[in-house]
PDBQT receptor file of N, H, CA, C and O in Angstrom, charges set to zero:
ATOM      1  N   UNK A   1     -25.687   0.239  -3.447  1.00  0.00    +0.000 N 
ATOM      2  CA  UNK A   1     -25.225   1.588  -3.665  1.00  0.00    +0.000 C 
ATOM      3  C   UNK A   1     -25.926   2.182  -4.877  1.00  0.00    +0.000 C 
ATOM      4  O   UNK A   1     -26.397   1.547  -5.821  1.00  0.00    +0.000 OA
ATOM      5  N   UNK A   2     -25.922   3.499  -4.703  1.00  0.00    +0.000 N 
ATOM      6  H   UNK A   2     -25.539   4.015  -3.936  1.00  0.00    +0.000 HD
ATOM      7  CA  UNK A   2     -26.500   4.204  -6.245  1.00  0.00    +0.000 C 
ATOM      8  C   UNK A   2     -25.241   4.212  -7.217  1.00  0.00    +0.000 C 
ATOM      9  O   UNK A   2     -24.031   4.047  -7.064  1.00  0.00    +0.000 OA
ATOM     10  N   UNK A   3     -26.079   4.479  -8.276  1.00  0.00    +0.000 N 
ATOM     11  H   UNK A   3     -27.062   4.614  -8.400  1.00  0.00    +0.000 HD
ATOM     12  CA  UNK A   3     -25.093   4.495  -9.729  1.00  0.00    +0.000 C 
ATOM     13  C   UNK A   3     -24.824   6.258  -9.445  1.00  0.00    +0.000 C 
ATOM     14  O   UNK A   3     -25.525   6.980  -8.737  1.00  0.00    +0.000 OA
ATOM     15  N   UNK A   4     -23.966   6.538  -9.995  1.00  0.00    +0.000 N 
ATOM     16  H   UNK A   4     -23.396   5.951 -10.570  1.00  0.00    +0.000 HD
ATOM     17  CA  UNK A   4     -23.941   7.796 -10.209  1.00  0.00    +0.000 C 
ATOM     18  C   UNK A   4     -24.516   8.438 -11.340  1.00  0.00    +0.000 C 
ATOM     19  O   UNK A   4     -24.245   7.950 -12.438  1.00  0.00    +0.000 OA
ATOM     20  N   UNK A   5     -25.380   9.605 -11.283  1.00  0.00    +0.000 N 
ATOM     21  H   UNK A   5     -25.600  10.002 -10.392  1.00  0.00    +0.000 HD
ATOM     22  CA  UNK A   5     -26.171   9.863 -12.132  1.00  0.00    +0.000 C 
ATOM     23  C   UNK A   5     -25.387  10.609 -13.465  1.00  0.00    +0.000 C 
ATOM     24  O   UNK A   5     -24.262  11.108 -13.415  1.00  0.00    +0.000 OA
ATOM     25  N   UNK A   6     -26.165  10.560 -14.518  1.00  0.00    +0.000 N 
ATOM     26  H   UNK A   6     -27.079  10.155 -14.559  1.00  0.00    +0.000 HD
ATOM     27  CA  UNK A   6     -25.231  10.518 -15.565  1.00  0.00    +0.000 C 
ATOM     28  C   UNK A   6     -26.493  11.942 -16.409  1.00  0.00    +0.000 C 
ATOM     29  O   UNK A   6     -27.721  11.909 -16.331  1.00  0.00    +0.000 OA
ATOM     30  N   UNK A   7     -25.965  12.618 -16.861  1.00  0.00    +0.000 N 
ATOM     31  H   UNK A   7     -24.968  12.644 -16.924  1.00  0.00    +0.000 HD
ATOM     32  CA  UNK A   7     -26.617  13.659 -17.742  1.00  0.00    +0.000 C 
ATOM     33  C   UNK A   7     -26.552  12.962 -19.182  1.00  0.00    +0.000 C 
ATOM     34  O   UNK A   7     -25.454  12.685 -19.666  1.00  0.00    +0.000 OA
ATOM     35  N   UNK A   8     -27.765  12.678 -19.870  1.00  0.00    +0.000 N 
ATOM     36  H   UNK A   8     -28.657  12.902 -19.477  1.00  0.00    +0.000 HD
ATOM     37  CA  UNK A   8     -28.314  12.409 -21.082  1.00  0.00    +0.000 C 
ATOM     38  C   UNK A   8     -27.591  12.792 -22.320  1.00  0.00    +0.000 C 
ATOM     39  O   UNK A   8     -26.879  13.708 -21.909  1.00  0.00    +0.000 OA
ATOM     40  N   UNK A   9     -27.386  12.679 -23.347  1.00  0.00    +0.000 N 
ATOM     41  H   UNK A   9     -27.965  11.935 -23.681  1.00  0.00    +0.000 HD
ATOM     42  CA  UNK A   9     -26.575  12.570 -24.178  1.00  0.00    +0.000 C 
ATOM     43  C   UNK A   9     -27.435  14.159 -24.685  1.00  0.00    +0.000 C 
ATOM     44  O   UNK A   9     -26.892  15.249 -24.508  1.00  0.00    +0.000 OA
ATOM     45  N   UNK A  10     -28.942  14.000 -25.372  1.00  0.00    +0.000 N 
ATOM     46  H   UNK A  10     -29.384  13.114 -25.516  1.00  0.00    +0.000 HD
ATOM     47  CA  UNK A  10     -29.904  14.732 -25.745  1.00  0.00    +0.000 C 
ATOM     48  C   UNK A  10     -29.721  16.622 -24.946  1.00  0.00    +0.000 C 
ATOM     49  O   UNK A  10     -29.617  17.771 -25.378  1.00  0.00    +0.000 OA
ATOM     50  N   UNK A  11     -29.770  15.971 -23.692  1.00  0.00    +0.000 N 
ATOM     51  H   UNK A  11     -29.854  15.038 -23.341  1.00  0.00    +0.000 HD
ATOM     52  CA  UNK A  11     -29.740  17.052 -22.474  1.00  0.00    +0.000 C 
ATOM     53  C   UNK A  11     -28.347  17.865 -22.795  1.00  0.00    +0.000 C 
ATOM     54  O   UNK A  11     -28.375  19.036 -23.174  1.00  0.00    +0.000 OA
ATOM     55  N   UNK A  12     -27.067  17.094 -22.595  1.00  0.00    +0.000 N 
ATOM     56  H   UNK A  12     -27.045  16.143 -22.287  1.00  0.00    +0.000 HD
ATOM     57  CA  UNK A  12     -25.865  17.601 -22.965  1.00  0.00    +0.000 C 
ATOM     58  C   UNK A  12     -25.786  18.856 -24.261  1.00  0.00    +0.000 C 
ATOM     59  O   UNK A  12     -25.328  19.998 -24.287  1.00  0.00    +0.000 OA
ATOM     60  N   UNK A  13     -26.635  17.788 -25.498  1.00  0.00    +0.000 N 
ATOM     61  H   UNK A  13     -27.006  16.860 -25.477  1.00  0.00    +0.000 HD
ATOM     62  CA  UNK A  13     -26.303  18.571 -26.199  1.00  0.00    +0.000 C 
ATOM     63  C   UNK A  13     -26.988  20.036 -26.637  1.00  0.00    +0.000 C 
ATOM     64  O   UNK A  13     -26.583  20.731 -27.568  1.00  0.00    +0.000 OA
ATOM     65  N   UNK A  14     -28.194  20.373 -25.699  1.00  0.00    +0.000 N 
ATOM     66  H   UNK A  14     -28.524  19.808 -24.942  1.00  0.00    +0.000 HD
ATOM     67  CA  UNK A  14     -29.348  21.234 -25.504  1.00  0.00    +0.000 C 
ATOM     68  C   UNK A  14     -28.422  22.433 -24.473  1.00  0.00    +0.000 C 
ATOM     69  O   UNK A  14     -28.564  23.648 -24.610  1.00  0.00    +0.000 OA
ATOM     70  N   UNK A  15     -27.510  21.813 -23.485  1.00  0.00    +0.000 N 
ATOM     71  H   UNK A  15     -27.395  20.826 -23.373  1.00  0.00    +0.000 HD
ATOM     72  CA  UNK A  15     -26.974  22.717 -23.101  1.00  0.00    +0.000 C 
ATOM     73  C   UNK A  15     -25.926  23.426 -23.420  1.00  0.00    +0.000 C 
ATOM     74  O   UNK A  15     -25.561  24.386 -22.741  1.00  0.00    +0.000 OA
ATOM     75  N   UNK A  16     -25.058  22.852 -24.973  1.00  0.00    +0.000 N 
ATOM     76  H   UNK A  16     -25.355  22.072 -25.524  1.00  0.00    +0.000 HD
ATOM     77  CA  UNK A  16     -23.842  23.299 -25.222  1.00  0.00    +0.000 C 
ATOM     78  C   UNK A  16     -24.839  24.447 -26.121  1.00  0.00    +0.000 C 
ATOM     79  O   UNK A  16     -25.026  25.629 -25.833  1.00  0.00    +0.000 OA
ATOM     80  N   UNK A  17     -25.406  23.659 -27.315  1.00  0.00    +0.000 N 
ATOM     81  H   UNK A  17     -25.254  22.699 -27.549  1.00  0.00    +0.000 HD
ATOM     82  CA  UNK A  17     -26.414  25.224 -28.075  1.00  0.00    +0.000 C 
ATOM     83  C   UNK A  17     -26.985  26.346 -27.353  1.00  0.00    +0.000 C 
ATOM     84  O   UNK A  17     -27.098  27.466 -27.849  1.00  0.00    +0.000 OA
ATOM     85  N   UNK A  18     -27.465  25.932 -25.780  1.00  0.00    +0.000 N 
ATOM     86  H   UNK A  18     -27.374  25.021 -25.376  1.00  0.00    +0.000 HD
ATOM     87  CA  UNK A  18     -27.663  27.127 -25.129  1.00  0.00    +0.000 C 
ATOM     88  C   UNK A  18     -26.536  28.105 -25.177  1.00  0.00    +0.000 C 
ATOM     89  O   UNK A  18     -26.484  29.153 -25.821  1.00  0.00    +0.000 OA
ATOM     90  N   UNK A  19     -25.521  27.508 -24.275  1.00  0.00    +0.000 N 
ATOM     91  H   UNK A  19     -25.563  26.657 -23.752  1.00  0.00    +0.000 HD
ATOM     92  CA  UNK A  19     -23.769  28.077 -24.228  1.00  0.00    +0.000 C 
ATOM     93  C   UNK A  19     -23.890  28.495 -25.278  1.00  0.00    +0.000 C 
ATOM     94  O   UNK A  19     -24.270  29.650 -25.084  1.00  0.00    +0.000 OA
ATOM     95  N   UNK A  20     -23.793  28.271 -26.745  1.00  0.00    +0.000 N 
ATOM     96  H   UNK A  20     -23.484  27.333 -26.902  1.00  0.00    +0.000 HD
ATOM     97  CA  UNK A  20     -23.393  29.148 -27.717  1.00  0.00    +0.000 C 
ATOM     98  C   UNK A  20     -24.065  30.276 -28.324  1.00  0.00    +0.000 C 
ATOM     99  O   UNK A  20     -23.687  30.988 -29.255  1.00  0.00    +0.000 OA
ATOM    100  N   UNK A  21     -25.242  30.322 -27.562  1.00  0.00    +0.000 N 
ATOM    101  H   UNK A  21     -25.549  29.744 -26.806  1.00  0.00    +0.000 HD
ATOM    102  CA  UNK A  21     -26.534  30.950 -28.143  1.00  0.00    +0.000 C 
ATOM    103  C   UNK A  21     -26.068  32.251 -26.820  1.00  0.00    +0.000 C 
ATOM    104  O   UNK A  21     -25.858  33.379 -27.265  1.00  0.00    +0.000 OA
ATOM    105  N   UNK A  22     -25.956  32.090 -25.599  1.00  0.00    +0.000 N 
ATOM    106  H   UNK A  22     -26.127  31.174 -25.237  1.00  0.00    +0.000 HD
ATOM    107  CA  UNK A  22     -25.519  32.707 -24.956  1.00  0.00    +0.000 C 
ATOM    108  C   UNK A  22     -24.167  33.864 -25.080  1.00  0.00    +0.000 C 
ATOM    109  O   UNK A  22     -24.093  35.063 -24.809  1.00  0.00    +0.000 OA
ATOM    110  N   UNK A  23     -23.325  33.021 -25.540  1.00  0.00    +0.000 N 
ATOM    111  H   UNK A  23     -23.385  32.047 -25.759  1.00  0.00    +0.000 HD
ATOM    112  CA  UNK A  23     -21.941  33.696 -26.239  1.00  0.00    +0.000 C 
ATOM    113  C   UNK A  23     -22.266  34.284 -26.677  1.00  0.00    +0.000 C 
ATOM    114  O   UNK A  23     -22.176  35.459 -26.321  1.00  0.00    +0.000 OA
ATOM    115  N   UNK A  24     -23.030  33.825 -28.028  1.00  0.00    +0.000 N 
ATOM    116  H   UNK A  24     -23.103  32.871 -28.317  1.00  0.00    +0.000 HD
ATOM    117  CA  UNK A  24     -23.219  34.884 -29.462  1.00  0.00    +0.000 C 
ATOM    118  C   UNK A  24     -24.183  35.868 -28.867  1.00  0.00    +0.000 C 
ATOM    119  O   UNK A  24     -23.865  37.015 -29.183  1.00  0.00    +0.000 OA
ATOM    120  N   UNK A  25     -25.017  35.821 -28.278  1.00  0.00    +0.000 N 
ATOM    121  H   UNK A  25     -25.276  34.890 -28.022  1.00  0.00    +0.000 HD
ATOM    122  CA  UNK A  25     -25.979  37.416 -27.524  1.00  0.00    +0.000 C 
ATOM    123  C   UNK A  25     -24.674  38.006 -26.965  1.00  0.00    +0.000 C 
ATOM    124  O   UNK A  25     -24.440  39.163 -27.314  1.00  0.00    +0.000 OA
ATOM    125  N   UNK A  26     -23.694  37.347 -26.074  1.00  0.00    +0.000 N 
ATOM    126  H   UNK A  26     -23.884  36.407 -25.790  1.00  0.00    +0.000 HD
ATOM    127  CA  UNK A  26     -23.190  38.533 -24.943  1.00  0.00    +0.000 C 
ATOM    128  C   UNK A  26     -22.183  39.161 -25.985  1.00  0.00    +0.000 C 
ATOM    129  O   UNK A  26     -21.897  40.337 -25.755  1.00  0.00    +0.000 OA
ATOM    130  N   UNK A  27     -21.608  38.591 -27.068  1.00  0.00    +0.000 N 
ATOM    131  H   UNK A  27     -21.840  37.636 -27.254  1.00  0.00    +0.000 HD
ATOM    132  CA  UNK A  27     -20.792  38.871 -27.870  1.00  0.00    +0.000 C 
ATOM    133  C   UNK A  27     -21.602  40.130 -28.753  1.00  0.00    +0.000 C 
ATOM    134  O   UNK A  27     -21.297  41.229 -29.216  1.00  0.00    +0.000 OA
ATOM    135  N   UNK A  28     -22.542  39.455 -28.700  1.00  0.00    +0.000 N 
ATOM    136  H   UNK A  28     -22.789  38.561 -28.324  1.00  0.00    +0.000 HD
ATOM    137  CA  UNK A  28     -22.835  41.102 -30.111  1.00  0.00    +0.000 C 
ATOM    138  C   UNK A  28     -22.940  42.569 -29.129  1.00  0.00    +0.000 C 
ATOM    139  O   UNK A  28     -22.629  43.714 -29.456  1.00  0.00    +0.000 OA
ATOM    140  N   UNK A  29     -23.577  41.991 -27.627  1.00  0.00    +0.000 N 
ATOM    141  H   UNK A  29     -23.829  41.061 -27.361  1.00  0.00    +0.000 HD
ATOM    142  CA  UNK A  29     -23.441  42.851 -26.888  1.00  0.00    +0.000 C 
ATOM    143  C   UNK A  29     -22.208  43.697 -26.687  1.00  0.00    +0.000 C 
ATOM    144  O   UNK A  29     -22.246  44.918 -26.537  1.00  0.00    +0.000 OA
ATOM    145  N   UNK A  30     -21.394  43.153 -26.694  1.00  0.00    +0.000 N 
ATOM    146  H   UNK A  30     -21.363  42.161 -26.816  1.00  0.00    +0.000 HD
ATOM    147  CA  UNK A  30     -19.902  43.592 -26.199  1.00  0.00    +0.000 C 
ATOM    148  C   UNK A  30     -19.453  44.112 -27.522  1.00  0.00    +0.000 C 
ATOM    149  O   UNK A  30     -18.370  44.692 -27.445  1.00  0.00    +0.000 OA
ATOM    150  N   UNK A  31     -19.989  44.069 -28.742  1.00  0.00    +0.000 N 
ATOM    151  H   UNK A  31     -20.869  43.597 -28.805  1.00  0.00    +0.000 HD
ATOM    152  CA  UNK A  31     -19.462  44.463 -30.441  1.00  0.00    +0.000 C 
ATOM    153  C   UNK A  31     -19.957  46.104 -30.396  1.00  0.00    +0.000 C 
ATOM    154  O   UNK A  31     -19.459  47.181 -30.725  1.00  0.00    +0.000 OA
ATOM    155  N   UNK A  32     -21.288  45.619 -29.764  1.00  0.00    +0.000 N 
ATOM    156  H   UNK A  32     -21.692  44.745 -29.497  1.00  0.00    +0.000 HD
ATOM    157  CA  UNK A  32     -22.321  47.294 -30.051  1.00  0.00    +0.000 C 
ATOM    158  C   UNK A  32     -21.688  48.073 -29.202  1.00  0.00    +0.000 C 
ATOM    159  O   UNK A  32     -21.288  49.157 -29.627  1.00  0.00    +0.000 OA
ATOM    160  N   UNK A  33     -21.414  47.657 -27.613  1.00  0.00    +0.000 N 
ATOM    161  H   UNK A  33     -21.739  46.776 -27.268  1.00  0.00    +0.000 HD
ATOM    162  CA  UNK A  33     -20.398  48.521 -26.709  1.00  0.00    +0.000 C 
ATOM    163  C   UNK A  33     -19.550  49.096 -27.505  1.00  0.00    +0.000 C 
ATOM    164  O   UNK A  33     -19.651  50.272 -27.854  1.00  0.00    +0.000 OA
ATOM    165  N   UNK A  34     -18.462  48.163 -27.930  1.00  0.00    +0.000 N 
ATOM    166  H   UNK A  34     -18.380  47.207 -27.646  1.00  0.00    +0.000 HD
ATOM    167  CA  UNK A  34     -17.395  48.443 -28.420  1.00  0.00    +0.000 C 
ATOM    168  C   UNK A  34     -17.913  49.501 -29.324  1.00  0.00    +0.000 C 
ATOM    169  O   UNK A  34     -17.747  50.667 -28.967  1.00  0.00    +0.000 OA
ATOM    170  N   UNK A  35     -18.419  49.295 -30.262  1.00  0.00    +0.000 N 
ATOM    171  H   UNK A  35     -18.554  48.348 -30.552  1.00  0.00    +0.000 HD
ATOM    172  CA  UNK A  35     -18.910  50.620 -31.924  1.00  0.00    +0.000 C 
ATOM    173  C   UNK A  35     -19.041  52.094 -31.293  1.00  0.00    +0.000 C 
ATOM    174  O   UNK A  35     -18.530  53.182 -31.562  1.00  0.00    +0.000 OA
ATOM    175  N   UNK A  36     -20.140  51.543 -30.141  1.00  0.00    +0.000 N 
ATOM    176  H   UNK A  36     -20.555  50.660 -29.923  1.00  0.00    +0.000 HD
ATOM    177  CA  UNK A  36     -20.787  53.292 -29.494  1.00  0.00    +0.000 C 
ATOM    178  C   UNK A  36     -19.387  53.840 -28.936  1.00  0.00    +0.000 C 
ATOM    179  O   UNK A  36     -19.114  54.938 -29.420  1.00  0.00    +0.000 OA
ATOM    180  N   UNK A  37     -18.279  53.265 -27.890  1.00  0.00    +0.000 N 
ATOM    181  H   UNK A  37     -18.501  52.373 -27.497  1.00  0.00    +0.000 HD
ATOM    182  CA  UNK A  37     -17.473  53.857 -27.426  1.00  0.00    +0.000 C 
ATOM    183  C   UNK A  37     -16.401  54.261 -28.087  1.00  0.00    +0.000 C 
ATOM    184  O   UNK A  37     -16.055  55.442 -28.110  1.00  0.00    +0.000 OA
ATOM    185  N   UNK A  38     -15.681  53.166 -28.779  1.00  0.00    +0.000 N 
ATOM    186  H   UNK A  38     -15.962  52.206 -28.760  1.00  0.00    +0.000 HD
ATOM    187  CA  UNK A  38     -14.917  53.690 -29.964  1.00  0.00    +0.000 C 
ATOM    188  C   UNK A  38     -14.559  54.421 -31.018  1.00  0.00    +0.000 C 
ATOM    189  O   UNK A  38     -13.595  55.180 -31.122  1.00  0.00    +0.000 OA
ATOM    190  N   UNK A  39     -15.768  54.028 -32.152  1.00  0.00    +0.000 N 
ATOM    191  H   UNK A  39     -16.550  53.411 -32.067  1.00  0.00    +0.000 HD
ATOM    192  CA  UNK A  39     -15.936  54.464 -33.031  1.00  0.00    +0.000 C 
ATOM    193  C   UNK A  39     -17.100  56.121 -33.295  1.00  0.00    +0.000 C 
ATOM    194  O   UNK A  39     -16.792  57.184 -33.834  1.00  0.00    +0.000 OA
ATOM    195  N   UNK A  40     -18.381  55.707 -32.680  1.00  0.00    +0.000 N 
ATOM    196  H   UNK A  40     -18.631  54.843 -32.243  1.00  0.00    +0.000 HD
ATOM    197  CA  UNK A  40     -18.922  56.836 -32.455  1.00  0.00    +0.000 C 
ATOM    198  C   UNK A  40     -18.814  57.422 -30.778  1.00  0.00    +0.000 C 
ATOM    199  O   UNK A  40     -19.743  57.850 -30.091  1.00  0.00    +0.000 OA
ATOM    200  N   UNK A  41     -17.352  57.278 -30.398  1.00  0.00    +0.000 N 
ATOM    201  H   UNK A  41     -16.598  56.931 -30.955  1.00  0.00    +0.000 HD
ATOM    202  CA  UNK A  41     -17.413  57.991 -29.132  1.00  0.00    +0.000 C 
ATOM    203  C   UNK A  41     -17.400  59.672 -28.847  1.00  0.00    +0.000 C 
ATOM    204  O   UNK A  41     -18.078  60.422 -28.145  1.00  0.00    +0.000 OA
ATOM    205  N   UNK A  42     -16.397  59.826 -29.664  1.00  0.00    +0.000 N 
ATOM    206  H   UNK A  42     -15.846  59.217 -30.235  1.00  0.00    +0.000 HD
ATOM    207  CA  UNK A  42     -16.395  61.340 -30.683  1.00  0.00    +0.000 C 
ATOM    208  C   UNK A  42     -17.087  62.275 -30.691  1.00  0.00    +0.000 C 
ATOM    209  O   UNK A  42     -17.021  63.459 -30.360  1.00  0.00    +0.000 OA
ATOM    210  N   UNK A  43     -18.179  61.226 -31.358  1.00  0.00    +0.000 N 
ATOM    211  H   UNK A  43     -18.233  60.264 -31.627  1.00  0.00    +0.000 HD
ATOM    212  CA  UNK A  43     -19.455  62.025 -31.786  1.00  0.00    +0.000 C 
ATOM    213  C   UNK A  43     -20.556  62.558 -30.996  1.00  0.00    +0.000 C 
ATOM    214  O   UNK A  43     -21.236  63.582 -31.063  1.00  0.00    +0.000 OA
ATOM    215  N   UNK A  44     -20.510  61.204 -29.970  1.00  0.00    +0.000 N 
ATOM    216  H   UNK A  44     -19.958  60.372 -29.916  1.00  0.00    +0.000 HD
ATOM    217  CA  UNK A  44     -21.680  61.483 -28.685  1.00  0.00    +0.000 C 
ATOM    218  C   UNK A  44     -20.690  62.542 -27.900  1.00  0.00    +0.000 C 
ATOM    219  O   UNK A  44     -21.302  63.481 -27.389  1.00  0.00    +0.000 OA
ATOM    220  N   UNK A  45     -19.860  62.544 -27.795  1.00  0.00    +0.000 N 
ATOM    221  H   UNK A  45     -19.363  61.782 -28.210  1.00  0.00    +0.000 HD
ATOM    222  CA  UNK A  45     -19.183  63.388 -26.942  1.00  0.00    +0.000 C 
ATOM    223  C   UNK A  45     -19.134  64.909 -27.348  1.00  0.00    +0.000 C 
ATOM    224  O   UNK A  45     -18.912  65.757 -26.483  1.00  0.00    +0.000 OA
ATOM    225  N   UNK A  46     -19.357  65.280 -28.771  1.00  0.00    +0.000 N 
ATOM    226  H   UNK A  46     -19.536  64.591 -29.473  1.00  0.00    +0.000 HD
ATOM    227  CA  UNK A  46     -19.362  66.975 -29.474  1.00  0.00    +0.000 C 
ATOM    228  C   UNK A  46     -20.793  66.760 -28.756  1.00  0.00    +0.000 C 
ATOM    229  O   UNK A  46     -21.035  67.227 -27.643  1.00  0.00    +0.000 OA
ATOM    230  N   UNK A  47     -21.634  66.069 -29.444  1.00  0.00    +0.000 N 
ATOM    231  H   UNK A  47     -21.437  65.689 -30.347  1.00  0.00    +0.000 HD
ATOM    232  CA  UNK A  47     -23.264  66.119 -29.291  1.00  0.00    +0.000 C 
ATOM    233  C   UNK A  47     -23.493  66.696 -27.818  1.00  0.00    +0.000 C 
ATOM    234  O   UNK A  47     -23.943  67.825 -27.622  1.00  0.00    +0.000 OA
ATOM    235  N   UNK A  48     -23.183  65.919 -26.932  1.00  0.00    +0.000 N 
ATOM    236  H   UNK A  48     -22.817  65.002 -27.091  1.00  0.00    +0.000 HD
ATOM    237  CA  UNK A  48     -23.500  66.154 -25.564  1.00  0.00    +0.000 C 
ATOM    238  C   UNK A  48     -22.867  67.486 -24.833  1.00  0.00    +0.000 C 
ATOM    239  O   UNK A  48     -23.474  68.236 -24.069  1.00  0.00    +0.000 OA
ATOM    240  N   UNK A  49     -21.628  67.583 -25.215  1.00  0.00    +0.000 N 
ATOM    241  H   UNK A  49     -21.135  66.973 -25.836  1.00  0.00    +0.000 HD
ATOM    242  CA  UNK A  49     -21.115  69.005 -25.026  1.00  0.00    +0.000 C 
ATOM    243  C   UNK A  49     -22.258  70.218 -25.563  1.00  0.00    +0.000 C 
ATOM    244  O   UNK A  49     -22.836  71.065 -24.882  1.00  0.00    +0.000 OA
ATOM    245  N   UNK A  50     -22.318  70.027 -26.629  1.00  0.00    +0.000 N 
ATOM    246  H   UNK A  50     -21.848  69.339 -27.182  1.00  0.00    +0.000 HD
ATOM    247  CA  UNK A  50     -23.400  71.017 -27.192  1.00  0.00    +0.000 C 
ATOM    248  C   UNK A  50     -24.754  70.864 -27.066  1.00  0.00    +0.000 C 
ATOM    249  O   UNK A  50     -25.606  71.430 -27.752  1.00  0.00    +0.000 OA
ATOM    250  N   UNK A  51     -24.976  69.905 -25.966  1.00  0.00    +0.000 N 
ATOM    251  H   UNK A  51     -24.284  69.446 -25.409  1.00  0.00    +0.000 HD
ATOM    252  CA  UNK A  51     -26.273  69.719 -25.501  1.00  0.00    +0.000 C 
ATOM    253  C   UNK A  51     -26.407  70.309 -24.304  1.00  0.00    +0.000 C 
ATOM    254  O   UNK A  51     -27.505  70.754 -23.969  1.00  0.00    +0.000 OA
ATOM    255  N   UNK A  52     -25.594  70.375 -23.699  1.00  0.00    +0.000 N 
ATOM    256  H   UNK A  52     -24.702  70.013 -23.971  1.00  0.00    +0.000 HD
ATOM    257  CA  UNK A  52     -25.220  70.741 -22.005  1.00  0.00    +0.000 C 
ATOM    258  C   UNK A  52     -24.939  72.484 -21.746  1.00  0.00    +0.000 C 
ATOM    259  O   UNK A  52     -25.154  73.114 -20.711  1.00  0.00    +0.000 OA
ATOM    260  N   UNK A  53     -24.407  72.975 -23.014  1.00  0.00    +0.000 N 
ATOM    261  H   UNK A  53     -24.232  72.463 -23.855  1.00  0.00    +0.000 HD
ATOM    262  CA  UNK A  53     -24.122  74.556 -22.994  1.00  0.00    +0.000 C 
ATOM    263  C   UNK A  53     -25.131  75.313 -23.791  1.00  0.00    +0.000 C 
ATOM    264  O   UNK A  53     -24.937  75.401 -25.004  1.00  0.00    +0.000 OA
ATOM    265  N   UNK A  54     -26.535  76.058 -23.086  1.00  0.00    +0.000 N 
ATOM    266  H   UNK A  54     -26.693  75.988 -22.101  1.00  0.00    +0.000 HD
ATOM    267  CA  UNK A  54     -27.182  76.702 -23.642  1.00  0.00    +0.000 C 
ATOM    268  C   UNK A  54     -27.416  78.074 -23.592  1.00  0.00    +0.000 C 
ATOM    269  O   UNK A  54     -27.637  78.242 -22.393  1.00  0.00    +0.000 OA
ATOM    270  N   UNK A  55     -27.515  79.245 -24.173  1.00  0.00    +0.000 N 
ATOM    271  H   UNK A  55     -27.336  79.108 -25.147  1.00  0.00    +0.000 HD
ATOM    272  CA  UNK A  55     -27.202  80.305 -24.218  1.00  0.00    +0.000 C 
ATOM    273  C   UNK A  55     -29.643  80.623 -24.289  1.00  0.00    +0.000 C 
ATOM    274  O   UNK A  55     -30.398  80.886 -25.225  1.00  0.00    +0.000 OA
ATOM    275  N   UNK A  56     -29.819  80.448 -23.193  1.00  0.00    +0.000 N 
ATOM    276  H   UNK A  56     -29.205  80.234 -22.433  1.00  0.00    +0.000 HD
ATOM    277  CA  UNK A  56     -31.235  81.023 -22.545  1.00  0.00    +0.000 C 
ATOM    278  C   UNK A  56     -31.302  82.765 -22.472  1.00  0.00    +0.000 C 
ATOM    279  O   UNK A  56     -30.917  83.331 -21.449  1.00  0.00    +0.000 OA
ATOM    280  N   UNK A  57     -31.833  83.555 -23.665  1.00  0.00    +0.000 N 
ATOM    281  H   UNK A  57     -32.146  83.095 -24.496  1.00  0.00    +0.000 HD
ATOM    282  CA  UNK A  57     -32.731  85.018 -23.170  1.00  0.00    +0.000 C 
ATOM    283  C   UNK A  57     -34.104  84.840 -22.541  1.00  0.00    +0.000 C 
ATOM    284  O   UNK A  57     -35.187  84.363 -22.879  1.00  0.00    +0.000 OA
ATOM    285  N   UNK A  58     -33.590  85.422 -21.499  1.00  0.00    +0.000 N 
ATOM    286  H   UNK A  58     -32.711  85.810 -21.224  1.00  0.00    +0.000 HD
ATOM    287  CA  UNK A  58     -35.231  85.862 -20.476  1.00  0.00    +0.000 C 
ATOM    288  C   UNK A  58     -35.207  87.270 -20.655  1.00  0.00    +0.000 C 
ATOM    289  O   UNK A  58     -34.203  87.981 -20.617  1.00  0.00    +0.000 OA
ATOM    290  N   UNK A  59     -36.673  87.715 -20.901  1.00  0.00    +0.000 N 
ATOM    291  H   UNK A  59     -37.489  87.137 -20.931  1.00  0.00    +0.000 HD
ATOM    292  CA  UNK A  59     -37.162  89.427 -20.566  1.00  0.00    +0.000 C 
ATOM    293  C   UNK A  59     -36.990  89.658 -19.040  1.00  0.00    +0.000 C 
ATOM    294  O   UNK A  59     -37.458  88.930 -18.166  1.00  0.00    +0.000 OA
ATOM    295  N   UNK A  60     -36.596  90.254 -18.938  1.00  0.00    +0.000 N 
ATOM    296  H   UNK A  60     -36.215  90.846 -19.648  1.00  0.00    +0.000 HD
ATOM    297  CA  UNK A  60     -36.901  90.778 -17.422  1.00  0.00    +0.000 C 
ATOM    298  C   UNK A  60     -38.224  91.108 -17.179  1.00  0.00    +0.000 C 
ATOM    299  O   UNK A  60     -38.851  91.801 -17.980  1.00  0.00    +0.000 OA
ATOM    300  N   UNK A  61     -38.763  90.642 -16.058  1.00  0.00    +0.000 N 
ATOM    301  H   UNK A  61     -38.254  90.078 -15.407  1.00  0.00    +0.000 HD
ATOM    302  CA  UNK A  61     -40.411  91.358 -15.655  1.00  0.00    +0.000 C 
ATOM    303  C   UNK A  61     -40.287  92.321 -15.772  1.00  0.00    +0.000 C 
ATOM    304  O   UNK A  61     -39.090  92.606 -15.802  1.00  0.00    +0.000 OA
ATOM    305  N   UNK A  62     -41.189  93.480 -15.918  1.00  0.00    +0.000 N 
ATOM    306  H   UNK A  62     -42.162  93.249 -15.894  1.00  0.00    +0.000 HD
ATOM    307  CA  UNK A  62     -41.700  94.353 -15.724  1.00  0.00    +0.000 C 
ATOM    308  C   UNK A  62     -42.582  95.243 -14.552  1.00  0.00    +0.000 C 
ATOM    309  O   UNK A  62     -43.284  94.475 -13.893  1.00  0.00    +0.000 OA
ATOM    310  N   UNK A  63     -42.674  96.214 -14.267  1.00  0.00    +0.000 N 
ATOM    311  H   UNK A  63     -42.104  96.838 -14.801  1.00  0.00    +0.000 HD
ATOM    312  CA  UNK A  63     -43.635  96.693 -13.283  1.00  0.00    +0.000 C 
ATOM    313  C   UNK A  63     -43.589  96.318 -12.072  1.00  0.00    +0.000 C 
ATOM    314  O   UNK A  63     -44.416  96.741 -11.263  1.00  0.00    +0.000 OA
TER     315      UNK A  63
């Protein structure tokens, strides 16, 4: 019969630092979400309002 295969001690521990290296990216990801929507949500939201309403003079043609 086969042994059952066994994952490396070395290997194991290459994949938990991945896992945490992973966390900590999706985490800062989810921090910066959080800042833009929360905190400067406000702000993008006057900004864009007053980006969206523009008061355009055209000459009328002539002749």
């Amino acid at each position: 019969m086969r042994e059952s295969s066994t994952i490396p001690e070395d290997v194991k521990q290459r994949l938990n630092w991945l896992l945490i290296f992973i966390v900590i990216c999706f985490s800062i990801l989810v921090i910066g979400l959080w800042y833009l929507q929360m905190i400067k949500g406000e702000e993008f939201k006057e900004r864009a309002v007053e980006n969206c309403i523009r008061a355009l003079v055209e000459d009328a043609p002539r002749g």
